[in-house]
Backbone as ProteinMPNN parsed JSONL, in Angstrom:
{"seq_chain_A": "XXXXXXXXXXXXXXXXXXXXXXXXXXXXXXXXXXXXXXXXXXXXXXXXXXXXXXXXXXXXXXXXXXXXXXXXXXXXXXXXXXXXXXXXXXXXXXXXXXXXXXXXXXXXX", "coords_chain_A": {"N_chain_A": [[240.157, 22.933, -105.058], [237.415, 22.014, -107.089], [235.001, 22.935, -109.283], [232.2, 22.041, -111.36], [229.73, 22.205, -113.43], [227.027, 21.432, -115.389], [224.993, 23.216, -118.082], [222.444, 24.509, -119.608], [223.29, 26.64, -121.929], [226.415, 25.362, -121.89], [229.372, 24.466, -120.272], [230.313, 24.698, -117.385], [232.981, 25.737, -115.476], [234.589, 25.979, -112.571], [237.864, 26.749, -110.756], [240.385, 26.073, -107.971], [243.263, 26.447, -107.527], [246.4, 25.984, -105.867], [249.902, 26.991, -105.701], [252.9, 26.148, -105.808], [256.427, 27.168, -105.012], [259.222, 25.217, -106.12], [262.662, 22.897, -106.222], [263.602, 22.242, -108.334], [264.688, 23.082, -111.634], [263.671, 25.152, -114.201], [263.658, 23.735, -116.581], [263.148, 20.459, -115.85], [260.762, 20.691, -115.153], [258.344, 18.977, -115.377], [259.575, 16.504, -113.873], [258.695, 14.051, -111.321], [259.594, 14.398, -108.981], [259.98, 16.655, -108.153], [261.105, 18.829, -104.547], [259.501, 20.618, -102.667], [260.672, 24.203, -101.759], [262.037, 25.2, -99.594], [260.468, 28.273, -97.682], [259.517, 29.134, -100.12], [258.341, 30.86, -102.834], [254.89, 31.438, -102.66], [250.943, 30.743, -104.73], [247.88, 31.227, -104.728], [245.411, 30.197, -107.398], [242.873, 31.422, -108.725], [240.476, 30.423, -111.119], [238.104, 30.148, -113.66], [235.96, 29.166, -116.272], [234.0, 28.926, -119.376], [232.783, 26.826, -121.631], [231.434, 26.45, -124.901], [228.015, 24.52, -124.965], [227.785, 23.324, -127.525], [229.672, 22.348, -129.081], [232.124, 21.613, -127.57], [235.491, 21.844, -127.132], [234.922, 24.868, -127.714], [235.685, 27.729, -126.234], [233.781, 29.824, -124.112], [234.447, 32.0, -122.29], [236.358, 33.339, -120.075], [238.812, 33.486, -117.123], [241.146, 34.369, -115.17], [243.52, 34.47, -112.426], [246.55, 34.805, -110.047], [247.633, 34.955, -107.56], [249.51, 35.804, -104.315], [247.99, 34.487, -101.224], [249.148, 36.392, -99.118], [249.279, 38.483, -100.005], [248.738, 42.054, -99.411], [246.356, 42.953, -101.255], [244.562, 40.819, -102.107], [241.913, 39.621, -100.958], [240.428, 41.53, -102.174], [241.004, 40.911, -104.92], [240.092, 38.338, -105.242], [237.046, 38.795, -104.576], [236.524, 40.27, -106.475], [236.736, 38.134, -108.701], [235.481, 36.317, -108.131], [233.179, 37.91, -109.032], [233.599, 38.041, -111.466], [233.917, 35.829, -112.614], [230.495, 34.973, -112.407], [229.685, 36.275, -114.243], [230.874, 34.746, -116.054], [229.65, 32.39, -115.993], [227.161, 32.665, -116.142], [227.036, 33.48, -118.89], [226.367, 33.682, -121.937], [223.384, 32.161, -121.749], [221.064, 33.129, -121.189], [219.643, 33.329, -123.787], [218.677, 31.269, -123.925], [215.441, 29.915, -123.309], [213.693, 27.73, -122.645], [210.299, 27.568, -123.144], [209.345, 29.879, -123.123], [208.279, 31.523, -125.203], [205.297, 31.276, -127.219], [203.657, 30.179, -130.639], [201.362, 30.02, -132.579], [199.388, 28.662, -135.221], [197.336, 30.804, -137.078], [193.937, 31.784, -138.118], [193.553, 33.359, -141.281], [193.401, 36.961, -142.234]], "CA_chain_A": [[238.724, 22.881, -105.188], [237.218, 22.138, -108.56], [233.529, 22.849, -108.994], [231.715, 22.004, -112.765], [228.177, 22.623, -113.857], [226.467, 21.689, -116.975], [224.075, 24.352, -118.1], [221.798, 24.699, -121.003], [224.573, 27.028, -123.031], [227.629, 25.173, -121.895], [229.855, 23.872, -119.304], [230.939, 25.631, -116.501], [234.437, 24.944, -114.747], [235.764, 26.722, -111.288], [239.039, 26.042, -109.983], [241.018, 26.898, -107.268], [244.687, 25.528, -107.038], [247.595, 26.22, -105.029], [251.182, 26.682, -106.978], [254.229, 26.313, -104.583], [257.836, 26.841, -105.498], [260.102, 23.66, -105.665], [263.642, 23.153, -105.826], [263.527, 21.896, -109.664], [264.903, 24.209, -112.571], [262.682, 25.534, -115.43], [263.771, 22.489, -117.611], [262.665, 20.168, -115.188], [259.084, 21.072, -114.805], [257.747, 17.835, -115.464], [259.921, 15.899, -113.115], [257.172, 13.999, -110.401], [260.239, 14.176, -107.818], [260.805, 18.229, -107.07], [260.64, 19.044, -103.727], [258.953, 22.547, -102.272], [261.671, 24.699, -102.09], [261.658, 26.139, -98.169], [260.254, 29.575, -97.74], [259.719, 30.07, -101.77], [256.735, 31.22, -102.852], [253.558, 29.978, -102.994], [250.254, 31.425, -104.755], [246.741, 30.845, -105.393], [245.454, 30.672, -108.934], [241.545, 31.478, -109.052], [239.843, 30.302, -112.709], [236.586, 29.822, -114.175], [236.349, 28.683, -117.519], [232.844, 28.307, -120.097], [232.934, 26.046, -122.811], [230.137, 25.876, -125.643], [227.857, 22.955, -125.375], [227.801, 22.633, -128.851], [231.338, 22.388, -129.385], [232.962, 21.639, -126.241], [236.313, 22.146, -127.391], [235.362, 25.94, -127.818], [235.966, 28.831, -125.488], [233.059, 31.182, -124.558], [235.125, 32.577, -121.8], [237.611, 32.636, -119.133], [239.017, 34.032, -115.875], [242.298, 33.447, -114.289], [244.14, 35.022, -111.264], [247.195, 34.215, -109.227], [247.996, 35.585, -106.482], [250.144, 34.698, -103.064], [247.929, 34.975, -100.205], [249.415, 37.562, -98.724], [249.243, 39.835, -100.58], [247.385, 42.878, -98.853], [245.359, 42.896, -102.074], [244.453, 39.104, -102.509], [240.863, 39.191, -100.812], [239.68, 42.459, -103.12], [241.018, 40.378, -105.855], [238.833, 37.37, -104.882], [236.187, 39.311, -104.713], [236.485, 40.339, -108.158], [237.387, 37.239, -109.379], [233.836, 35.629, -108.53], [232.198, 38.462, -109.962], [233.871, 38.098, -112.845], [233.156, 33.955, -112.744], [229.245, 34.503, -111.708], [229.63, 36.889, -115.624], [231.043, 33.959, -116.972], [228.762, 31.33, -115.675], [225.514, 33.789, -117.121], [226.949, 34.553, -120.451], [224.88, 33.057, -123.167], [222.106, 31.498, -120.975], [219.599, 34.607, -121.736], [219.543, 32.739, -125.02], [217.954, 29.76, -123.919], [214.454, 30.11, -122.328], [212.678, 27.122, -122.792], [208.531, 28.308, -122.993], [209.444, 31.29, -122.899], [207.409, 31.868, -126.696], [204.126, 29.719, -128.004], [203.718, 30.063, -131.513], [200.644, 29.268, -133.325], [199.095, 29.122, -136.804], [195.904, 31.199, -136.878], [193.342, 31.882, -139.419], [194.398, 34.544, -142.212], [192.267, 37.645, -140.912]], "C_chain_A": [[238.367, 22.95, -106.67], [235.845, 22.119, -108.408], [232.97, 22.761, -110.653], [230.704, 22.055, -112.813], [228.145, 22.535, -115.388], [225.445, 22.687, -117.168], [223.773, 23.954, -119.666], [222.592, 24.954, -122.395], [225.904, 26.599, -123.236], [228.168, 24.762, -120.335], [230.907, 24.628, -118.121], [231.916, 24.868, -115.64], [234.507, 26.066, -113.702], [236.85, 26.068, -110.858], [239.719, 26.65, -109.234], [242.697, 25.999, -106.821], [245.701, 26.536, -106.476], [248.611, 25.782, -105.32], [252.495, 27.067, -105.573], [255.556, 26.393, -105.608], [258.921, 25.686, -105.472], [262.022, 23.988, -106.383], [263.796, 22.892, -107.672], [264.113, 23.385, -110.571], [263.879, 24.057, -113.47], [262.857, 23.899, -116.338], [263.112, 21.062, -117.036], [260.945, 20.059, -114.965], [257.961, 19.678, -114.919], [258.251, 16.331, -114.687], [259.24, 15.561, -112.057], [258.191, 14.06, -109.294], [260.855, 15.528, -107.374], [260.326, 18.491, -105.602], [260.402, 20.317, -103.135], [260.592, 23.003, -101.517], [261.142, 25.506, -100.267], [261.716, 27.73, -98.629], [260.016, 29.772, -99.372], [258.544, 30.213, -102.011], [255.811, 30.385, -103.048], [252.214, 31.174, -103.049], [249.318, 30.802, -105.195], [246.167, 31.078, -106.591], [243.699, 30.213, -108.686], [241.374, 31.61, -110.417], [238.606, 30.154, -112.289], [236.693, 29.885, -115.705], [234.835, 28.38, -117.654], [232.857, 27.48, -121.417], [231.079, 25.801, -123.364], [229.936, 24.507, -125.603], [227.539, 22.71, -126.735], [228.61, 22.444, -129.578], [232.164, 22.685, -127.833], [234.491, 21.873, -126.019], [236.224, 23.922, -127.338], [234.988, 26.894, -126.597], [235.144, 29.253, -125.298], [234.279, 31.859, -123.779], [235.598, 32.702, -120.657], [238.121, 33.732, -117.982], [240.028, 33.569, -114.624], [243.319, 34.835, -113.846], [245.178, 34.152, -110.783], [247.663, 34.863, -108.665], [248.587, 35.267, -105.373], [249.028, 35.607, -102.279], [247.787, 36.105, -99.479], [250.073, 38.33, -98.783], [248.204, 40.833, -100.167], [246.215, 43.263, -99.502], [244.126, 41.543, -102.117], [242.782, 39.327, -102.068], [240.143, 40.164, -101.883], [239.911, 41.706, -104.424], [240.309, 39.164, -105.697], [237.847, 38.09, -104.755], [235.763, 39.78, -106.111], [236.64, 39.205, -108.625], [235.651, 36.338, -109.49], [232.589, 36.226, -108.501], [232.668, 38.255, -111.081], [233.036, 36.382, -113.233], [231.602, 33.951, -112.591], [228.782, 35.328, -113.073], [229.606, 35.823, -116.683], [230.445, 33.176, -116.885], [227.233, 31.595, -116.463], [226.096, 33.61, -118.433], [226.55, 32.875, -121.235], [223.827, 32.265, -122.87], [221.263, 32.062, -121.22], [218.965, 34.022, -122.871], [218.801, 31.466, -124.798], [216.833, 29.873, -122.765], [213.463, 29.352, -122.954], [211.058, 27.464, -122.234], [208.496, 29.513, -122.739], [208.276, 31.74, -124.067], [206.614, 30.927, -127.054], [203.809, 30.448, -129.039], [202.739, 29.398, -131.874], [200.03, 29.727, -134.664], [197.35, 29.313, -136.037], [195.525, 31.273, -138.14], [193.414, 33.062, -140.495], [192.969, 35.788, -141.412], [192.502, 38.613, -143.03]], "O_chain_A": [[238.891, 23.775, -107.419], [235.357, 21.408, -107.53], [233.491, 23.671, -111.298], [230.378, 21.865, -111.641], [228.773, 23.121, -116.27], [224.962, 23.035, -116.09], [224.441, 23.397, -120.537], [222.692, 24.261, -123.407], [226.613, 26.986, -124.165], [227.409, 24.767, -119.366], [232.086, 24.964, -118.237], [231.776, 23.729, -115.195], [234.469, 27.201, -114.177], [236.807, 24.867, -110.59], [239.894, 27.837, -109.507], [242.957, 25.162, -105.956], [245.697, 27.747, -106.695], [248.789, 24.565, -105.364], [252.716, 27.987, -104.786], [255.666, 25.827, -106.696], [259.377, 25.452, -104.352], [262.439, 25.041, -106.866], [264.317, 23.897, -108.153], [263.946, 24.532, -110.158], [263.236, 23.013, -113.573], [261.898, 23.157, -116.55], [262.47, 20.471, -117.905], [260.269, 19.106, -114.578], [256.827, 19.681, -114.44], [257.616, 15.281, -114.789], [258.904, 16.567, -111.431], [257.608, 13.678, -108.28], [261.799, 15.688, -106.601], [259.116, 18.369, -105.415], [261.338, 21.115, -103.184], [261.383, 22.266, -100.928], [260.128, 26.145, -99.987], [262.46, 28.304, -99.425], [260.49, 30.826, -99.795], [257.673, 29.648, -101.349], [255.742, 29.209, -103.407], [252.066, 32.088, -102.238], [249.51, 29.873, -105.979], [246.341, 32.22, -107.018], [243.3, 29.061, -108.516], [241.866, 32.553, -111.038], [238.094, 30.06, -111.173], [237.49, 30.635, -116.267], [234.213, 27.837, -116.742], [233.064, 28.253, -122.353], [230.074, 25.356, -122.811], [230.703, 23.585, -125.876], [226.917, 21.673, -126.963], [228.395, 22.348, -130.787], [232.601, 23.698, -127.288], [234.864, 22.089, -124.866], [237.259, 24.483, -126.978], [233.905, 26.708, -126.042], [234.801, 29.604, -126.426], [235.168, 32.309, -124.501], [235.061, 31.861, -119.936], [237.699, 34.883, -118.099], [239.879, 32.844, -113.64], [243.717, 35.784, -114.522], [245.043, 32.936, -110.919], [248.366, 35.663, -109.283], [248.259, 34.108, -105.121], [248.916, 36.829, -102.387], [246.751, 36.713, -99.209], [251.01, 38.835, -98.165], [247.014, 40.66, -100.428], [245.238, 43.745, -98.93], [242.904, 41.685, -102.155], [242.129, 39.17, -103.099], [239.233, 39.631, -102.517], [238.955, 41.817, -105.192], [239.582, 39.21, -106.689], [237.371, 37.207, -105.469], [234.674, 39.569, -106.646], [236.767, 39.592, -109.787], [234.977, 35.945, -110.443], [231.478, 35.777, -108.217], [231.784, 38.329, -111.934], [232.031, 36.03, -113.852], [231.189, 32.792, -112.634], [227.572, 35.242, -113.281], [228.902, 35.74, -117.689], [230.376, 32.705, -118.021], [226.508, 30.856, -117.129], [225.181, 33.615, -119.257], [226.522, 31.658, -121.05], [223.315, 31.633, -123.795], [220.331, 31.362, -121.617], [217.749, 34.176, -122.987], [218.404, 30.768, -125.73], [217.118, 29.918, -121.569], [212.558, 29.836, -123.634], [210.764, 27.58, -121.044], [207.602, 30.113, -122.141], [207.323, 32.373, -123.615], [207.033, 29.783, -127.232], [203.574, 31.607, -128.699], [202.812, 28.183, -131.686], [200.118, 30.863, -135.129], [196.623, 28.716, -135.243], [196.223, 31.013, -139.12], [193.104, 34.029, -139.799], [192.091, 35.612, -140.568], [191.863, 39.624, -143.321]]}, "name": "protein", "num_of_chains": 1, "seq": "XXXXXXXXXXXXXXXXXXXXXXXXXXXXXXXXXXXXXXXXXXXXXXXXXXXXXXXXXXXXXXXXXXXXXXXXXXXXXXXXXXXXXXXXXXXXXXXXXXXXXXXXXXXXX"}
């Protein structure tokens, strides 16, 4: 699942992928022909990622989990995970409140 949002302050990323074990060695890792390795692990990797829109290359900030499943923890850690992402999705938006302020020139008093 990949979910993106542009926003006022920047660009919001979620992701949710699923990392299996394969039969491949470490050196390997880029080989498109490993095959899942029976019974070997397999875990979910919850992100969220903000990138400045005024430099999209840079970082505001980030949020990455992996976890198998079942693990008797795994849903308390999802649970945290998109509070932490719903932190990172807010942060530096406060900063941008179009009409928020009107500004005018008055007469000297």
């Amino acid at each position: 699942m990949t979910h993106c949002q542009e926003l006022p302050m920047g660009t919001y990323v979620q992701l949710e992928v699923d990392l299996v074990q394969t039969v491949c060695k470490k050196h390997q890792w880029r080989s498109q022909n490993c095959q899942i390795k029976a019974g070997g692990r397999r875990q979910k990797c919850l992100a969220c990622f903000k990138f400045d829109v005024a430099n999209p290359r840079t970082l505001i900030n980030k949020s990455l989990r992996c976890l198998s499943e079942h693990n008797p923890v795994f849903q308390e850690v999802r649970r945290q995970q998109e509070e932490e992402c719903r932190a990172i999705k807010s942060a530096n938006e406060d900063q941008y409140h179009p009409g928020k302020f009107a500004f005018s020139i008055g007469l000297p008093s």
